[in-house]
VEXDREN-2710 file (C-alpha; in Angstrom, 1 decimal):
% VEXDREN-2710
k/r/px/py/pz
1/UNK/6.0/5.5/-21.8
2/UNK/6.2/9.0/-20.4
3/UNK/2.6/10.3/-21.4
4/UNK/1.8/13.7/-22.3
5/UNK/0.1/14.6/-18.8
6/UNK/0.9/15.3/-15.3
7/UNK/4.6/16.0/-13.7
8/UNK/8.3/13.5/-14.1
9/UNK/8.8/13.2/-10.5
10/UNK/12.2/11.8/-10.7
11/UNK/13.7/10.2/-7.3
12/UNK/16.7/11.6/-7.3
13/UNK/19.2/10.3/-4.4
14/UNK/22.1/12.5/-6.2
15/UNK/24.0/9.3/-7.0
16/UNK/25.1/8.1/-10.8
17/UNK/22.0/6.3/-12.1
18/UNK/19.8/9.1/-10.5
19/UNK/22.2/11.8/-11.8
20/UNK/22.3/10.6/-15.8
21/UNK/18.6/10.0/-15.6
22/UNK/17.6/13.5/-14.7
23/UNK/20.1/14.9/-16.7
24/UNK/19.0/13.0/-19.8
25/UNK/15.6/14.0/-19.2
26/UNK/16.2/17.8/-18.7
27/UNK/17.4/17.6/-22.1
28/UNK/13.9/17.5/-23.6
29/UNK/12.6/20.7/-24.0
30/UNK/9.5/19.4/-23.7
31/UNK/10.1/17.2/-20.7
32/UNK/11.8/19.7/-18.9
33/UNK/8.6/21.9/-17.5
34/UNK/7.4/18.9/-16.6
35/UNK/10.4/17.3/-14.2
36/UNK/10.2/17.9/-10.6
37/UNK/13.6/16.4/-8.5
38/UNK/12.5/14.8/-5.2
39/UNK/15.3/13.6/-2.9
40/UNK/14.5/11.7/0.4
41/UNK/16.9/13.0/2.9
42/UNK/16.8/9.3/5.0
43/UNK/19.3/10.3/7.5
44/UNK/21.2/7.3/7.6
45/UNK/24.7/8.8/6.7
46/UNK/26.6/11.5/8.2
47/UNK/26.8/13.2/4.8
48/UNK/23.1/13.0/4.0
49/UNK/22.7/17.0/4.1
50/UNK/25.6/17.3/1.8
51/UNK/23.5/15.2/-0.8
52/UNK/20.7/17.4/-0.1
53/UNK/22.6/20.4/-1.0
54/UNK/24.5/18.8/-3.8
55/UNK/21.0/17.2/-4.9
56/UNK/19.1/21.0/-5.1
57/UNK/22.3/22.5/-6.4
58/UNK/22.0/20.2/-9.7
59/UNK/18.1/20.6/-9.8
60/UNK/19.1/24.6/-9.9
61/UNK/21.6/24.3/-12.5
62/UNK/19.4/22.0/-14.9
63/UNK/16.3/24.1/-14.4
64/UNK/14.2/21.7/-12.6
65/UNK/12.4/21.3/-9.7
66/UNK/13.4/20.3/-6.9
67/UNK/11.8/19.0/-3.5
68/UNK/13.2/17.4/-0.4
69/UNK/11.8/15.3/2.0
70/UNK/12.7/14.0/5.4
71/UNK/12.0/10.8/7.0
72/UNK/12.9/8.9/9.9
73/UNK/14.0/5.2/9.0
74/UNK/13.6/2.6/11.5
75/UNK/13.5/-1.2/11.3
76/UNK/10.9/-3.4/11.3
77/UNK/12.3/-6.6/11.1
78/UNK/12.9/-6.5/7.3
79/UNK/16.4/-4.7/7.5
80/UNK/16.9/-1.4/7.0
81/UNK/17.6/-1.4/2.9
82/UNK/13.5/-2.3/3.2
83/UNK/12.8/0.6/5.3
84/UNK/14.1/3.1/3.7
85/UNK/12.5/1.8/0.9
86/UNK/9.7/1.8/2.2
87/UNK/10.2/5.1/3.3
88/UNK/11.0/6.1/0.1
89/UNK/7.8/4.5/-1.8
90/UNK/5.7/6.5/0.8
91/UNK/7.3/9.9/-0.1
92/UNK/6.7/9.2/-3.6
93/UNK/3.1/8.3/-3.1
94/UNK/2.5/11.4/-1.0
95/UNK/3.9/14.1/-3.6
96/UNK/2.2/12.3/-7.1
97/UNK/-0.8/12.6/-8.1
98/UNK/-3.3/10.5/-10.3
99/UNK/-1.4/11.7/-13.7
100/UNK/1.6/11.6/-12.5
101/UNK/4.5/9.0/-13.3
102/UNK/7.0/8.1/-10.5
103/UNK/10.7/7.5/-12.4
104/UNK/13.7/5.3/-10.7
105/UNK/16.9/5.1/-12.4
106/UNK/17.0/0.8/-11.8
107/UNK/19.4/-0.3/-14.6
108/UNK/19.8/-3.7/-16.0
109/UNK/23.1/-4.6/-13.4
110/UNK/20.3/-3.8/-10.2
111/UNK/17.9/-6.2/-12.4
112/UNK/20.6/-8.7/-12.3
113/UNK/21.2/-8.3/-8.5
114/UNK/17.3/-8.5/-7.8
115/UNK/17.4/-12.0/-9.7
116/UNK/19.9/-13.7/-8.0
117/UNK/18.9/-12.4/-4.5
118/UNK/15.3/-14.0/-5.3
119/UNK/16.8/-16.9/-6.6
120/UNK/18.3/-17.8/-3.5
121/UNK/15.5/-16.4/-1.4
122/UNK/13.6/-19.6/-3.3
123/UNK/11.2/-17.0/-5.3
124/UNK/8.8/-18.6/-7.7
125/UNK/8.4/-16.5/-11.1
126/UNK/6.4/-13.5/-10.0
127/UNK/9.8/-12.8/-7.8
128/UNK/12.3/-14.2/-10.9
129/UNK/10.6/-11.8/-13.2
130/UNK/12.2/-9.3/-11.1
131/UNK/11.2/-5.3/-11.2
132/UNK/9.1/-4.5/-14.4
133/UNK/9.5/-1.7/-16.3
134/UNK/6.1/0.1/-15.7
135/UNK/4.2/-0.8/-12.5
136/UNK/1.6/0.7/-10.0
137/UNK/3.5/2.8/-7.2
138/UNK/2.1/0.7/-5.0
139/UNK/-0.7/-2.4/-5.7
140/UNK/-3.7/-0.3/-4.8
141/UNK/-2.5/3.2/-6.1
142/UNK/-3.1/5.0/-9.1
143/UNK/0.4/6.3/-9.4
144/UNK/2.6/4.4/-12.0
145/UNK/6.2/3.9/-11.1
146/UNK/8.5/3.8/-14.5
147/UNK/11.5/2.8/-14.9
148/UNK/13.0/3.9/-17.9
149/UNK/16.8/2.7/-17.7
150/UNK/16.1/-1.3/-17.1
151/UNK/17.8/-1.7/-20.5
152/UNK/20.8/0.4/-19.9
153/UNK/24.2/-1.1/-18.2
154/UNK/25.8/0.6/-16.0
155/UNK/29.2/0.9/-17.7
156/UNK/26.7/2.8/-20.5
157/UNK/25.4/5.2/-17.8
158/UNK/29.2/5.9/-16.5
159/UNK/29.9/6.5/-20.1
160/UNK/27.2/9.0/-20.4
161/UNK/28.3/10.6/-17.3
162/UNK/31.8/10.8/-18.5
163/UNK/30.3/12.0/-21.3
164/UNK/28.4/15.2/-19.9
165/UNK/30.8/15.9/-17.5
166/UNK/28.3/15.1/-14.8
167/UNK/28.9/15.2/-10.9
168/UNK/27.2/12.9/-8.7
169/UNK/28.1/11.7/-5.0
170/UNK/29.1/8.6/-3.8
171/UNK/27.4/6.8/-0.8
172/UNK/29.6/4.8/1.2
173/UNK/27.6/2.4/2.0
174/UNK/28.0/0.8/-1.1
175/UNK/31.4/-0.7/-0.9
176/UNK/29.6/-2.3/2.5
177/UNK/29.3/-5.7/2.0
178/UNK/27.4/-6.7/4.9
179/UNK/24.5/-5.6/2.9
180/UNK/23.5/-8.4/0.6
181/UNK/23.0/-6.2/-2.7
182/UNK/26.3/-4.8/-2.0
183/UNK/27.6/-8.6/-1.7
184/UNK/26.5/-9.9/-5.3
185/UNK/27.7/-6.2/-6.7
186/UNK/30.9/-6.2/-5.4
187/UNK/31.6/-9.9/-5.1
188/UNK/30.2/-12.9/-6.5
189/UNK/28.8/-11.3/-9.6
190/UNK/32.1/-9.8/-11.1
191/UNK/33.4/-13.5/-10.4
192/UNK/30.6/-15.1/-12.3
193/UNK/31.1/-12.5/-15.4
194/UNK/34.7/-13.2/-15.7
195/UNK/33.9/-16.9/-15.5
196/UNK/31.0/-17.0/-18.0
197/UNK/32.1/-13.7/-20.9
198/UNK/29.4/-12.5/-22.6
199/UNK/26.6/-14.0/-20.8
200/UNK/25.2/-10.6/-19.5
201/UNK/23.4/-10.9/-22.5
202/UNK/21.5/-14.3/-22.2
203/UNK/20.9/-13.3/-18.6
204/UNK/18.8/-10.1/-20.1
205/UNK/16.8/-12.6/-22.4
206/UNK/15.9/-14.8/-19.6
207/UNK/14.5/-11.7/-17.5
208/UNK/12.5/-10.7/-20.2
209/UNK/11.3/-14.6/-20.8
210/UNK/10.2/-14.7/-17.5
211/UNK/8.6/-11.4/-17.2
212/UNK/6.3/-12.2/-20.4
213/UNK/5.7/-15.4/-18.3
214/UNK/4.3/-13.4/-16.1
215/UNK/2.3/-10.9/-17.7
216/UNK/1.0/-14.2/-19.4
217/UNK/0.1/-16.2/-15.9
218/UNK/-1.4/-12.4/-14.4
219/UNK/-4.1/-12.6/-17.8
220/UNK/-5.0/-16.1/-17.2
221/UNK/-4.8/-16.1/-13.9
222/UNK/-7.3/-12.4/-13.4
223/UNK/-11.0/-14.1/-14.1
224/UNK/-10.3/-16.8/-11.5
225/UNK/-9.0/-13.9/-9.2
226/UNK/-12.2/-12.3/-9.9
227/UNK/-14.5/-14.9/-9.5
228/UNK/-13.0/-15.1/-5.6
229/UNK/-13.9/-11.3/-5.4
230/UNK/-16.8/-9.6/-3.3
231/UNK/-17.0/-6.2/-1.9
232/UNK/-17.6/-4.3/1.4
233/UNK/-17.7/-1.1/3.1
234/UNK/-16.7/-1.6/6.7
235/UNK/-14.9/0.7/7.9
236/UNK/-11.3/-0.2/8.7
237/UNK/-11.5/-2.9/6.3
238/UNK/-10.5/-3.4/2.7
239/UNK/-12.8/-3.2/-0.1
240/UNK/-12.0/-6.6/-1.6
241/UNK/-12.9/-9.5/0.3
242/UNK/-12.3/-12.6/-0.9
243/UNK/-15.0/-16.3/-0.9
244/UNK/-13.3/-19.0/0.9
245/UNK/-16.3/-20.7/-0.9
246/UNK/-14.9/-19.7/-4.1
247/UNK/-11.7/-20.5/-3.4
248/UNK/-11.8/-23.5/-2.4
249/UNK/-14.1/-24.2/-5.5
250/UNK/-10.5/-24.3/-7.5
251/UNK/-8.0/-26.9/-8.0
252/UNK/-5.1/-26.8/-4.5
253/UNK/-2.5/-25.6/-6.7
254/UNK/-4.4/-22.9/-7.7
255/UNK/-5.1/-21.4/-4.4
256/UNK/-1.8/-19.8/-3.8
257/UNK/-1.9/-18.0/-6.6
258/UNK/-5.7/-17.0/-6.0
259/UNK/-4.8/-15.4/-2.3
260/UNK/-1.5/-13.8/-3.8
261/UNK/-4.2/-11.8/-6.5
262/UNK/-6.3/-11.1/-3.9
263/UNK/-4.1/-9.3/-1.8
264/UNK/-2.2/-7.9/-4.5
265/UNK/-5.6/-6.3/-4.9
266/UNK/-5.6/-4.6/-1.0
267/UNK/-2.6/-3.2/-1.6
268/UNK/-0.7/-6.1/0.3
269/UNK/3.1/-6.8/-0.4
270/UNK/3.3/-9.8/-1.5
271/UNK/3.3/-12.7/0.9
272/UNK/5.8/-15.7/1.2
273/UNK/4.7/-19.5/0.6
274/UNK/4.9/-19.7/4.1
275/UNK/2.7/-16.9/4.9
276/UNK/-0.1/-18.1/2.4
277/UNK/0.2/-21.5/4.4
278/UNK/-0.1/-19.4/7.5
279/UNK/-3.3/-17.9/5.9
280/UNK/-4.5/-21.0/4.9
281/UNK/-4.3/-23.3/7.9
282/UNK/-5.0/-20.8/10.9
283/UNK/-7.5/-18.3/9.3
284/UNK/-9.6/-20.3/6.5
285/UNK/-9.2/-23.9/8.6
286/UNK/-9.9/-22.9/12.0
287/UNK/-12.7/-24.1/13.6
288/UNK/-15.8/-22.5/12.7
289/UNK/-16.4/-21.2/16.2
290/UNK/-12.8/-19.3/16.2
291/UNK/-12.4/-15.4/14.8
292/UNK/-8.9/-16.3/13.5
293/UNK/-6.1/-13.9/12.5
294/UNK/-2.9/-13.8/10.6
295/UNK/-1.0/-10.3/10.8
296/UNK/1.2/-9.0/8.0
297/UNK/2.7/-5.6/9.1
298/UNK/0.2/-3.2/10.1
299/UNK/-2.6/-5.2/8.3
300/UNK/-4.5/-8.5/9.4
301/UNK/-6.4/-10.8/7.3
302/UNK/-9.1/-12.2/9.1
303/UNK/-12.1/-14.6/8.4
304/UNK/-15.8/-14.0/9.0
305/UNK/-18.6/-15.6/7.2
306/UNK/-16.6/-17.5/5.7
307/UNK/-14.9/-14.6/3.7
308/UNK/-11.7/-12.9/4.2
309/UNK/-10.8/-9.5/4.8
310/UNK/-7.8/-7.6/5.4
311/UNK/-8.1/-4.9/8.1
312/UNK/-6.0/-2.2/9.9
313/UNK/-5.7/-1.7/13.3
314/UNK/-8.6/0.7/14.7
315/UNK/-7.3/3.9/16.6
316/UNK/-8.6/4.4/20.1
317/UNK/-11.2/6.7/20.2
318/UNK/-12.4/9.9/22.3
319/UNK/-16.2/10.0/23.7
320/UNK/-17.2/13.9/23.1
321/UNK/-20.2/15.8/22.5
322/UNK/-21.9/16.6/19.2
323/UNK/-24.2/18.7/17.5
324/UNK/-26.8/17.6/15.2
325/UNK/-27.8/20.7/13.5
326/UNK/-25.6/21.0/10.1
327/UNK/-24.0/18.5/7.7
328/UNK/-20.3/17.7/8.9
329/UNK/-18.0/15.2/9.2
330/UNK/-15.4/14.6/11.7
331/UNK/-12.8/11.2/12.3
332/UNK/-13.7/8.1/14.2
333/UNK/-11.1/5.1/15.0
334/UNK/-9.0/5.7/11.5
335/UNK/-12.4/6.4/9.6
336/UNK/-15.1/9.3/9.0
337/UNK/-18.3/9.8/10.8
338/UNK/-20.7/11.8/8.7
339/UNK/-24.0/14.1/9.6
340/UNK/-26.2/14.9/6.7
341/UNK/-29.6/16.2/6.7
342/UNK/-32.0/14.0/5.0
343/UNK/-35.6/14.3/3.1
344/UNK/-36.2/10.6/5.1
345/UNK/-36.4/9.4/8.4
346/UNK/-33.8/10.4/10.8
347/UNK/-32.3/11.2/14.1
348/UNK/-33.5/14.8/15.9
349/UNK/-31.2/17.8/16.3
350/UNK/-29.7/17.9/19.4
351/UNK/-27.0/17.5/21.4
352/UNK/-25.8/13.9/21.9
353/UNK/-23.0/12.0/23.8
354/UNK/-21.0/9.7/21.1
355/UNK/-19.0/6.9/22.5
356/UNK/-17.6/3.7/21.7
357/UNK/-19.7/0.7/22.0
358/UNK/-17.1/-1.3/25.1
359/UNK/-18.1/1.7/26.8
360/UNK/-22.2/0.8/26.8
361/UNK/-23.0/-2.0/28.9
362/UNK/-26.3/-3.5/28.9
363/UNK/-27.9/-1.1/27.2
364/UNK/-30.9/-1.1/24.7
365/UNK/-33.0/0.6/22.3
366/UNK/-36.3/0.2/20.0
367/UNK/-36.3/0.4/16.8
368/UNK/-39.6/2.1/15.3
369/UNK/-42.2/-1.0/14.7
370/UNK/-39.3/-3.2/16.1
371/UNK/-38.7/-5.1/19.7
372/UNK/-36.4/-4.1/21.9
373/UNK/-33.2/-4.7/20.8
374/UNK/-30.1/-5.4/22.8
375/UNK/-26.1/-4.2/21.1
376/UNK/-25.6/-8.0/20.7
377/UNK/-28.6/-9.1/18.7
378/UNK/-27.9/-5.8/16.5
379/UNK/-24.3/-6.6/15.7
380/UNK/-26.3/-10.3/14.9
381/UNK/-28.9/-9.4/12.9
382/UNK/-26.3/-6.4/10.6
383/UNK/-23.4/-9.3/10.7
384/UNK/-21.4/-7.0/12.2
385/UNK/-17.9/-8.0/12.1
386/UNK/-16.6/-8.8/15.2
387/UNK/-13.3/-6.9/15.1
388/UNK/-15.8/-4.0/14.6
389/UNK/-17.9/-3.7/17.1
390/UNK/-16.1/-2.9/20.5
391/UNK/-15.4/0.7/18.2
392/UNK/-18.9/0.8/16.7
393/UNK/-19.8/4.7/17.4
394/UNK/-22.9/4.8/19.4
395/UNK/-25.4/8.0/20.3
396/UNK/-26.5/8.6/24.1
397/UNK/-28.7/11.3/25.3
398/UNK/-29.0/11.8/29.5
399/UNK/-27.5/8.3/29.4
400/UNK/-29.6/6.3/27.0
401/UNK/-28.7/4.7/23.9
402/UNK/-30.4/6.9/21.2
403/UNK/-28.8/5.1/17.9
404/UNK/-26.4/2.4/16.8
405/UNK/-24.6/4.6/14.0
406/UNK/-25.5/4.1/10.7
407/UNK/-27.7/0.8/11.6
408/UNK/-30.7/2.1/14.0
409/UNK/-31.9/4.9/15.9
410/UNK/-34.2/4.4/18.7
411/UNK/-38.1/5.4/18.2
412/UNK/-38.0/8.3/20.7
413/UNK/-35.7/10.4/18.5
414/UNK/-36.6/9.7/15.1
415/UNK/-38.1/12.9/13.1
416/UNK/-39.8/13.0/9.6
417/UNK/-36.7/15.1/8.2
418/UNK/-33.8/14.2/10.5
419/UNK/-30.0/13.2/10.2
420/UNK/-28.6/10.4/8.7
421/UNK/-25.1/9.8/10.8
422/UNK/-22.9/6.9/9.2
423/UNK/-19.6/5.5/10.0
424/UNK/-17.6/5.5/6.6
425/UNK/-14.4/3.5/5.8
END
């Protein structure tokens, strides 16, 4: 499970489960040069700096690693357990690299908790299944996230502890029952155990049913998934877009399940039923003359040409001067604008005035052996999408529209061995 490349990084909050997995780790000699500590200072408790300290005071001791990072959790509608996880996650992904594993101390009590919370949430079995044991960080990351103690109680992990002496801190947030984890830990659960002895054990074997249900439905399910697939390279947009054509080419029940793999595929948390009904009856049944929307967080899936695509939202942009005289590269609206020289056709050196495309009214230019072309019957002709083109970088020089970047450059500054200028996602 643990590989024989690329760093542990073990999140390490200081508490129990977090404090026996390290420790158990730095026990391998051969581990060991491998483990880095890295504790998320999230700020939410008046004692968070002691955890810190206690945190890099253990890392010390063991011989490991250790980093710390802060973040600043707010809410965003999801409570704030879900942002500082989120908050978390993102830490992680920022410190691993491609052969790195990511390693949480979940133990088989928080995979209990996470299956009764989705139960009553009304999960289907993606959400029953609960967490696996080996997963991608996040869908579209290369990171895996591991989680080695799913198997161990923990009464087995306090034992250990016990065992090695070990000290670990306590938050006190989790005797607070107002959280809902909290609730079925402290409450309900030890009720149902004392009712039903012995049953933690079916309970396991009906996880692990349900989680080779799922591996099974993700294998049958991945050729359909990919049949729905196409690619682009918009900037600002998603690689994966998905055929409403080919959807809707599927059995009904199917299509729920199609989206959910497409998405899974952007890197998209996964949606609620009601979301995907959402998705299905305002973005791929609107009327064909709408540009419909559905937002999800910071991301939107919209429809154009009858495919969908899941988008972020554009920065605002600066008009400035450039340069065209050497290869560089600089940002544009959340994406890259790049000048290379080129052996082909392309734009002059010289100065010229780059601006956003709302700010170019009635403008026009003429493509070599081409008509005069207005920014509308461009943005026609390259199916432009529409959230895309009030952004579209353009090229002025002494106030006329030189080149549409990336798509045409007007006739009067086209050389033999120019620039090539693109706008990159």
């Amino acid at each position: 499970m643990l590989g024989e490349e690329g760093r542990l990084i073990v999140g390490f909050s200081g508490g129990l489960d977090s404090s026996v997995l390290l420790h158990a780790l730095a026990q391998n000699d051969g581990l060991k040069a491998r483990l880095i500590a890295l504790h998320v200072h999230h700020g939410l408790s008046p004692n968070a700096d002691v955890w810190e300290a206690h945190c890099q005071a253990v890392s010390e001791n063991l011989g490991v690693a250790f980093i710390s990072a802060r973040v600043t959790v707010t809410g965003d509608g999801n409570g704030i357990e879900q942002a500082a996880r989120n908050a978390r996650y993102d830490v992680f992904q920022q410190h691993a690299n491609s052969h790195d594993l990511v390693l949480v101390a979940h133990h088989n009590d928080d995979q209990v908790e996470t299956f009764f919370q989705r139960l009553f949430r009304g999960s289907g079995l993606t959400g029953l299944a609960s967490m696996a044991a080996v997963r991608p960080l996040f869908d579209d990351s290369d990171v895996l996230l591991v989680r080695p103690l799913l198997h161990v109680s923990r009464k087995q992990l306090e034992a250990y502890a016990q065992a090695q002496q070990l000290a670990w801190v306590e938050d006190e947030s989790n005797t607070d029952t107002r959280y809902e984890r909290n609730w079925w830990r402290n409450e309900l659960l030890p009720q149902i155990w004392q009712r039903f002895t012995g049953r933690e054990e079916s309970l396991k074997r009906t996880l692990e049913q349900l989680q080779s249900d799922q591996a099974l439905l993700q294998e049958l399910l991945k050729p359909e998934i990919d049949a729905c697939i196409a690619y682009c390279d918009w900037p600002g947009t998603n690689e994966l877009i998905c055929s409403i054509a080919a959807l809707n080419d599927k059995p009904k029940h199917h299509r729920p399940y199609l989206l959910r793999g497409w998405l899974a595929g952007c890197g998209v948390p996964m949606p609620s039923a009601a979301m995907l009904e959402r998705i299905q009856r305002e973005v791929i049944e609107a009327a064909e003359d709408r540009n419909p929307q559905v937002v999800l967080g910071d991301i939107c899936v919209r429809r154009y040409q009858q495919h969908l695509y899941v988008t972020r939202q554009l920065d605002d942009v600066t008009p400035c001067i450039i340069d065209l005289g050497s290869n560089t590269r600089f940002p544009w609206a959340g994406s890259t604008i790049t000048v290379t020289n080129t052996s082909e056709e392309g734009l002059a050196s010289g100065r010229y005035d780059l601006i956003p495309a709302y700010s170019c009214v009635g403008q026009t230019l003429r493509p070599a052996g081409r008509p005069q072309k207005t920014l509308k019957h461009i943005w026609q002709e390259n199916s432009i999408p529409p959230w895309l083109r009030d952004r579209w970088p353009l090229l002025l020089q002494d106030g006329k529209l030189c080149a549409v970047v990336g798509i045409c450059n007007d006739q009067s500054v086209v050389v033999a061995h120019g620039y090539a200028v693109k706008w990159l996602s």
